[in-house]
C-alpha positions in Angstrom: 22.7 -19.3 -32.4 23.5 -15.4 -32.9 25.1 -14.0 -29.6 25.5 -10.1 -28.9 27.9 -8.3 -26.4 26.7 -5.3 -25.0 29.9 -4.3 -22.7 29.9 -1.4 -20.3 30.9 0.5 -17.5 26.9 0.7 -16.5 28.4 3.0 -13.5 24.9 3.4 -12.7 23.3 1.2 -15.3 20.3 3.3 -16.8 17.1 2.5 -18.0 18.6 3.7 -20.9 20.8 0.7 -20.8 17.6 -1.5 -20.0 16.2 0.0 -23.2 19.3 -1.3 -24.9 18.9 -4.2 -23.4 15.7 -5.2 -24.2 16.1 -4.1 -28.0 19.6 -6.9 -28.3 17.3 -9.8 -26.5 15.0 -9.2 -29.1 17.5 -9.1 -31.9 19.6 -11.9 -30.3 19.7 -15.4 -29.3 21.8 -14.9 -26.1 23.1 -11.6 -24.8 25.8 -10.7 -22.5 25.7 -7.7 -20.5 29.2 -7.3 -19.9 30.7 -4.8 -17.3 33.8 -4.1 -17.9 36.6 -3.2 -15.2 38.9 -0.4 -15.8 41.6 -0.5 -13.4 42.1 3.3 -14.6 38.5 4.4 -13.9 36.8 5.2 -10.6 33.7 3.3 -9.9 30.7 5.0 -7.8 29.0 1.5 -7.4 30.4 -1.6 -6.4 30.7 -4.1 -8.8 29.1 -7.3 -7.8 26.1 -4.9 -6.4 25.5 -3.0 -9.9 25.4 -7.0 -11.6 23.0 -8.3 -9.1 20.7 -4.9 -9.8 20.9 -5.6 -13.4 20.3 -9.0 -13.1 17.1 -8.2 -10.9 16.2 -5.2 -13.9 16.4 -8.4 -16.6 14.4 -10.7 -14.8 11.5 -8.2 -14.1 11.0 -8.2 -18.0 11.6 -12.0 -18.5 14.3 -11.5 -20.4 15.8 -15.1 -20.4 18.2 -14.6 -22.9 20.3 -12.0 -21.1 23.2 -13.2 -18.9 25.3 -10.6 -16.9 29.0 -10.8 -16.4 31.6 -8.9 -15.1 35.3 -9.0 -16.9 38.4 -7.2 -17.1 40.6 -7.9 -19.8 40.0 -6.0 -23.4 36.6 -6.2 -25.1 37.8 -7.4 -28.1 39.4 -10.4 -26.1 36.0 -11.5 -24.4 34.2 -10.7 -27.6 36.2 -13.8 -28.9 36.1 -15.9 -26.0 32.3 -15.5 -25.7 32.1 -16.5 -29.6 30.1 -13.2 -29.7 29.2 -12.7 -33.3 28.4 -9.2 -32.7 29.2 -6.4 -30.4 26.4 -4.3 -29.4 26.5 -0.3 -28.4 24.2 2.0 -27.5 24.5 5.6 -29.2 22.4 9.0 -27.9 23.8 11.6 -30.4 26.3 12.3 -33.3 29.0 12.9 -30.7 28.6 9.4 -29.5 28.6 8.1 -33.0 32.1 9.5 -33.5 33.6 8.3 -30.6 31.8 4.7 -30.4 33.1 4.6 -34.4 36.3 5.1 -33.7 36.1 1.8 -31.0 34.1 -0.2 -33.5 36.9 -0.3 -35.8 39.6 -0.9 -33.4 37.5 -3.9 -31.8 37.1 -5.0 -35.6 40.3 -5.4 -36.3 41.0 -7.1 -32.6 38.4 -9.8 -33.4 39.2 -10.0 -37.1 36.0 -8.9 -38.1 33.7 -8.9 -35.3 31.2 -5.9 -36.1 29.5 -3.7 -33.7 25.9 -2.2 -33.7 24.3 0.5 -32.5 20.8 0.6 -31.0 18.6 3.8 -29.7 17.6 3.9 -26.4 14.8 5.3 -27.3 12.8 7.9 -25.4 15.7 7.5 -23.2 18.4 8.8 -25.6 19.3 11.4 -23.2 20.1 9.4 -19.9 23.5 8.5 -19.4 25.6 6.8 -16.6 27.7 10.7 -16.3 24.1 12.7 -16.2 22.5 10.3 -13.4 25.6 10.9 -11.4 25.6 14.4 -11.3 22.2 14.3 -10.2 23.1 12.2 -7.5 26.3 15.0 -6.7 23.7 17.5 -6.0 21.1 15.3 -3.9 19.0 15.6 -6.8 15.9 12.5 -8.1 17.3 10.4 -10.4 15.4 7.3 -9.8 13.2 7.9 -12.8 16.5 7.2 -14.7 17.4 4.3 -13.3 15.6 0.5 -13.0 14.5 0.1 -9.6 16.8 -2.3 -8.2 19.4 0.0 -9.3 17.4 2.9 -8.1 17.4 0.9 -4.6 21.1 1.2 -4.7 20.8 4.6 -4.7 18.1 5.0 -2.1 20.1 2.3 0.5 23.4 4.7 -0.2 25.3 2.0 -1.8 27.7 4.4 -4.3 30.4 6.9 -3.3 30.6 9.8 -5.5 
């Protein structure tokens, strides 16, 4: 059984992220959408909200194969505990590229030899977590960016920017 890891802030989770998503449950036996807690970063949406939305985003495509989880010690760490034998990332740009390389090869020498890869969003390439916020700063749609039970989030107020 081949098992993927696709961690994340996913502080909103896009449908760029679904796109993601959807690609790895292909690819993948089981994959684990892991949101990752960074006691150093501020999050807009509460936790245990943004997994139940993402959960509810999974289901509505019948992808069975996709569990969401919520950790927060080191990647690499859950990586290993979830026998992950890869670590999945989604890249937009050449920016991204550079800066997602420069984890994938610090997360492959934490796993001893874990590897990560990348997948396209897509038609949704552009969307990210930072952009949808902004948005959302200035009172501004971004529910066509966003699955609608994370959309519903947004609409019910549940974030604080």
């Amino acid at each position: 059984m081949t098992i993927g890891f696709y961690p994340g802030s996913f502080d909103p989770f896009t449908v760029g992220h679904l796109e993601i998503v959807k690609k790895a449950s292909d690819l993948f036996d089981k994959v684990y959408v892991g949101i990752g807690i960074n006691p150093d970063k501020k999050r807009h949406f509460d936790t245990e909200e943004m997994k139940k939305a993402i959960e509810k985003s999974v289901k509505e495509y019948h992808l069975d194969n996709v569990e969401v989880i919520i950790y927060d010690n080191l990647t690499s760490d859950k990586v290993k505990e979830l026998k992950a034998d890869y670590i999945i990332r989604g890249i937009r740009n050449n920016i991204d590229y550079n800066s997602e390389e420069t984890l994938a090869q610090i997360n492959y020498e934490l796993t001893n030899g874990i590897d990560t890869l990348y997948l396209r969003a897509g038609k949704y390439g552009y969307v990210s977590s930072s952009f949808v916020r902004n948005l959302m700063s200035f009172k501004k749609r971004s529910y066509d960016y966003l699955p609608i039970p994370v959309g519903e989030l947004v609409r019910d107020g549940k974030y604080k920017l």
